[in-house]
Z-matrix of the N, CA and C atoms (Angstrom, degrees):
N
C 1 1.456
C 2 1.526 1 110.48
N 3 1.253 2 112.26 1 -45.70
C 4 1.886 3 118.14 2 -179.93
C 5 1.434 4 95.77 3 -53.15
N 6 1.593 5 134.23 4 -62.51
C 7 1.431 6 126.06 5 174.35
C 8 1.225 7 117.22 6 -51.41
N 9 1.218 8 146.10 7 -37.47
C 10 1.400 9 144.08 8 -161.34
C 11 1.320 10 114.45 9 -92.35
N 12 2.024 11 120.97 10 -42.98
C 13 1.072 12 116.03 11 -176.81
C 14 1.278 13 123.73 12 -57.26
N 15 1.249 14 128.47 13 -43.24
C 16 1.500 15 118.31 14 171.68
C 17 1.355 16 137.63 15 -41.46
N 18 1.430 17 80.59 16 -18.90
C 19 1.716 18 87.04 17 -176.11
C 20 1.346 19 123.23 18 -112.12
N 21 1.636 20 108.73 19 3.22
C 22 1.392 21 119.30 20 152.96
C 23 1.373 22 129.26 21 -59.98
N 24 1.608 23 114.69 22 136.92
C 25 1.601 24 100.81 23 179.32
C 26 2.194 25 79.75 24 -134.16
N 27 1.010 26 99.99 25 177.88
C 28 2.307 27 136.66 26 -36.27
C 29 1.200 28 92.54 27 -51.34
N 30 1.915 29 126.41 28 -178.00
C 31 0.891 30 145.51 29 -116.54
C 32 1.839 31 86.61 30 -120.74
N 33 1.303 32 96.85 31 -40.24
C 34 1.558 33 99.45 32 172.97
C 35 1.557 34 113.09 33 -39.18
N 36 1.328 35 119.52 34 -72.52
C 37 1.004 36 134.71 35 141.79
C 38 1.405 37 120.62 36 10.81
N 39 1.343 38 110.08 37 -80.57
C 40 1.621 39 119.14 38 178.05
C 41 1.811 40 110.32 39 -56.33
N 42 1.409 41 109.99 40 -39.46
C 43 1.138 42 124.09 41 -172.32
C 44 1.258 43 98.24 42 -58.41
N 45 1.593 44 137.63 43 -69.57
C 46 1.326 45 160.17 44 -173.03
C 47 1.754 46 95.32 45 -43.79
N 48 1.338 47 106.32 46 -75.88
C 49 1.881 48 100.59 47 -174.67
C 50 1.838 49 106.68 48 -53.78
N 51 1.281 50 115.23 49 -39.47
C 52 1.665 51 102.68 50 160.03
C 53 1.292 52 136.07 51 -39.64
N 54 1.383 53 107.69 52 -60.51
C 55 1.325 54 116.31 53 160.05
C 56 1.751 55 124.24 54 -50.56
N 57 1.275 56 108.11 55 -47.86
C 58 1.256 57 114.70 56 178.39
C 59 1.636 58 112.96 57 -55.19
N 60 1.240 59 105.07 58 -37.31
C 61 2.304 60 122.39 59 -171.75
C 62 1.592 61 91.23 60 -51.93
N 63 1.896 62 84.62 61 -64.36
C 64 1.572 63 89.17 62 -173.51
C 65 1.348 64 138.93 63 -55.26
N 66 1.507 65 118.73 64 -31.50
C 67 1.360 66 122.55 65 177.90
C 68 1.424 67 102.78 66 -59.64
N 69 1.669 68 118.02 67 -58.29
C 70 1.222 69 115.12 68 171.68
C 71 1.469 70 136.57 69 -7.16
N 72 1.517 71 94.60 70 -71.47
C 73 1.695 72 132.23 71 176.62
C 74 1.816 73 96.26 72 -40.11
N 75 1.643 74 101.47 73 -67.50
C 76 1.178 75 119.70 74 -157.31
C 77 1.963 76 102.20 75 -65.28
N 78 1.053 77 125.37 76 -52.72
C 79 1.126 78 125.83 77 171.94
C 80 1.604 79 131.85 78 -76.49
N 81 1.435 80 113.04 79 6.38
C 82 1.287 81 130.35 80 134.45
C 83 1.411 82 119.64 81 -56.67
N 84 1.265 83 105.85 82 -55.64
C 85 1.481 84 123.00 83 -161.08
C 86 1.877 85 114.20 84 -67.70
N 87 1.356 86 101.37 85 -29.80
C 88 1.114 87 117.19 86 -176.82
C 89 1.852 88 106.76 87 -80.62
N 90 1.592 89 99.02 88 -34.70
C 91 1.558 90 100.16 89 174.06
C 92 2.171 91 119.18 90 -80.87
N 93 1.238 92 91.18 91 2.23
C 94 1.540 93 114.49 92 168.39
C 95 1.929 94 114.85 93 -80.15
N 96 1.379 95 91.32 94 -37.22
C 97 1.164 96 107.51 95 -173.26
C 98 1.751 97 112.77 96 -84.96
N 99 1.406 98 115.78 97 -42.78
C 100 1.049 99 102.95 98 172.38
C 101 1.669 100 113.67 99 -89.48
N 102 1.356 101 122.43 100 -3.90
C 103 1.779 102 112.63 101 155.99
C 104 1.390 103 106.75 102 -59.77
N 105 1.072 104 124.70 103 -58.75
C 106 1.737 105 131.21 104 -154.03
C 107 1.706 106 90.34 105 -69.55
N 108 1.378 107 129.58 106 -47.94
C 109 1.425 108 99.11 107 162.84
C 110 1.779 109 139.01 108 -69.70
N 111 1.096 110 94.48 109 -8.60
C 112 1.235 111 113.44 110 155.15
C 113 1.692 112 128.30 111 -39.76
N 114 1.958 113 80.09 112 -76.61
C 115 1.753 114 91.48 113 -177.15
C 116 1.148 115 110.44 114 -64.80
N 117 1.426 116 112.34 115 -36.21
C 118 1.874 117 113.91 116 -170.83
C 119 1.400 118 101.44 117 -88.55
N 120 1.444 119 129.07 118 33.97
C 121 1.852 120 125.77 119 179.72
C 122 1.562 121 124.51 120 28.81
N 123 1.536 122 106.07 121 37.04
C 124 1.622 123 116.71 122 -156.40
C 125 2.144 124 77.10 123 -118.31
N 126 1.111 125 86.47 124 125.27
C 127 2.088 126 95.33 125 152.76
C 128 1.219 127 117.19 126 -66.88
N 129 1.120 128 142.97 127 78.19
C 130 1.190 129 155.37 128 159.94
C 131 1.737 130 109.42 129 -37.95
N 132 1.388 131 81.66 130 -76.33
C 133 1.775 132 113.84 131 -176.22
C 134 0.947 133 105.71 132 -133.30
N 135 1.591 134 106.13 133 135.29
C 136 1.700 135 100.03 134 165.96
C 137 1.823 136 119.65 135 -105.14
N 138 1.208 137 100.33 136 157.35
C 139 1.806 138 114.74 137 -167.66
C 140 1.717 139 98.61 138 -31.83
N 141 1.664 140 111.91 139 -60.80
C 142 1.289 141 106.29 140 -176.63
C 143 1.708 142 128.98 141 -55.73
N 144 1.549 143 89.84 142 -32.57
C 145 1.751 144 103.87 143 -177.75
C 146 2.047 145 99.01 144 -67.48
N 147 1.474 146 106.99 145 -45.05
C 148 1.430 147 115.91 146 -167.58
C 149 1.681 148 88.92 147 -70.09
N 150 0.963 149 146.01 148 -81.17
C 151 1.412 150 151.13 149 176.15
C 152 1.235 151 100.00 150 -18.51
N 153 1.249 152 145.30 151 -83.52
C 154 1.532 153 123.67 152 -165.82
C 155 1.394 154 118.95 153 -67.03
N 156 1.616 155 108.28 154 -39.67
C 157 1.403 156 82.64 155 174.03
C 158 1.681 157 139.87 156 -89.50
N 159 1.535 158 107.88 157 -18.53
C 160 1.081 159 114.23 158 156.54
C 161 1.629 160 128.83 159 -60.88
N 162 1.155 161 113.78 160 -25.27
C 163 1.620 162 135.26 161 167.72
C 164 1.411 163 82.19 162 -58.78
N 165 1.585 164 112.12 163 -90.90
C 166 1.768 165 117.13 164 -147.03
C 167 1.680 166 108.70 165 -59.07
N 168 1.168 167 110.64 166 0.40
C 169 1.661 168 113.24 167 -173.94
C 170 1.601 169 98.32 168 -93.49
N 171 1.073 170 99.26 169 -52.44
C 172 1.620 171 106.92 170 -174.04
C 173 1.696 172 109.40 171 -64.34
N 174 1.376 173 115.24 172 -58.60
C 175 1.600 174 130.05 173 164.69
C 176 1.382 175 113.01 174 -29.52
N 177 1.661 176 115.75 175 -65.88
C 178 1.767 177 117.21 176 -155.04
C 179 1.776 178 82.72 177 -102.19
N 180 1.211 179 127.33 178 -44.30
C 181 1.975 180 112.22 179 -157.58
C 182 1.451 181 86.99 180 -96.89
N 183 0.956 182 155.16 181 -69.44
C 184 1.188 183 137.08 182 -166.14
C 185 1.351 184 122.58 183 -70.72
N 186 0.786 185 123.32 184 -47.06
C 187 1.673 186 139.51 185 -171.33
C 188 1.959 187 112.11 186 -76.99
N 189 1.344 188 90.62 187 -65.26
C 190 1.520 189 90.83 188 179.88
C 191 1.583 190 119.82 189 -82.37
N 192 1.188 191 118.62 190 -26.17
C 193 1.633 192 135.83 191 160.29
C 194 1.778 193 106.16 192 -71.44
N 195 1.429 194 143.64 193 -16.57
C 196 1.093 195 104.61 194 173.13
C 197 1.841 196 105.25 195 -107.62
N 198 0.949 197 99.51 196 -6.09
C 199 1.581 198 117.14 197 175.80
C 200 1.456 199 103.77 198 -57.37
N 201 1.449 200 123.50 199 -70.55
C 202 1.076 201 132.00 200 166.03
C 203 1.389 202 125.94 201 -29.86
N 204 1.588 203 88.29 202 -64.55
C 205 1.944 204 91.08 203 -179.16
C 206 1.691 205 111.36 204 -55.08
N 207 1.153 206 114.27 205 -56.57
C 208 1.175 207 102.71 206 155.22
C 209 1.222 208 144.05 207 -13.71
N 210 1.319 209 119.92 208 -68.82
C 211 1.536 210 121.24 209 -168.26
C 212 1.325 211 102.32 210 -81.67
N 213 1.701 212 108.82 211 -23.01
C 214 1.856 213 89.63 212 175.26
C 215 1.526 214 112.62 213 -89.29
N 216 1.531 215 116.00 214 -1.92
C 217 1.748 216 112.55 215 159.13
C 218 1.452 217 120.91 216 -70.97
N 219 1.670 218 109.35 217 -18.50
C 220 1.439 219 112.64 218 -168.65
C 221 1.854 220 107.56 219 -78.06
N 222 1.633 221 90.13 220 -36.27
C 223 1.396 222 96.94 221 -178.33
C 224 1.457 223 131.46 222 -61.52
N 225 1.124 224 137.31 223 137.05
C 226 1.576 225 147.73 224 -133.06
C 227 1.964 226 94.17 225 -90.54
N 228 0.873 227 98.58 226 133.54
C 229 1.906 228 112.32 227 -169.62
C 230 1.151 229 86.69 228 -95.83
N 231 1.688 230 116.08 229 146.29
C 232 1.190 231 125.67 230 174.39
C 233 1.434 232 125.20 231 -59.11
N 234 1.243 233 142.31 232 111.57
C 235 1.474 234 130.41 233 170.57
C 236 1.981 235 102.22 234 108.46
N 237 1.804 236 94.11 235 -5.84
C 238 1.797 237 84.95 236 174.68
C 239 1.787 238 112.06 237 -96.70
N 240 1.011 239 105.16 238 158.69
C 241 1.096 240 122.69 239 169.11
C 242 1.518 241 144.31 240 -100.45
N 243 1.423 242 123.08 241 69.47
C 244 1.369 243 119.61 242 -174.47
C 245 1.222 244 145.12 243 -37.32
């Protein structure tokens, strides 16, 4: 993504696959969190708390934000030439 984003247009676009990296990152991180309470038998997070938000992180910032950015990078910029 660090190689590619720059060279995405429009900017929306760039914004959208940003958002999308990050949710990623972030909803990894959260599934880090509820293993390690896991291994260490500590409630960290619980399934329902981890389920919506790791669901809605992955669903709307990753999922529906890189989809998007996407299709408006695919789309043809005024004055370019494919």
């Amino acid at each position: 993504l660090v190689v590619v984003l720059p060279r995405v247009r429009p900017h929306l676009a760039q914004m959208l696959l940003v958002v999308s990296a990050v949710s990623l990152v972030i909803g990894m991180l959260l599934a880090c969190v509820y293993a390690i309470g896991e291994f260490r038998e500590q409630l960290l997070i619980s399934i329902p708390q981890m389920a919506r938000t790791h669901g809605a992180i992955n669903a709307f910032g990753f999922t529906l934000c890189g989809l998007l950015g996407w299709l408006l990078a695919a789309q043809p910029v005024e004055g370019q030439v494919r």
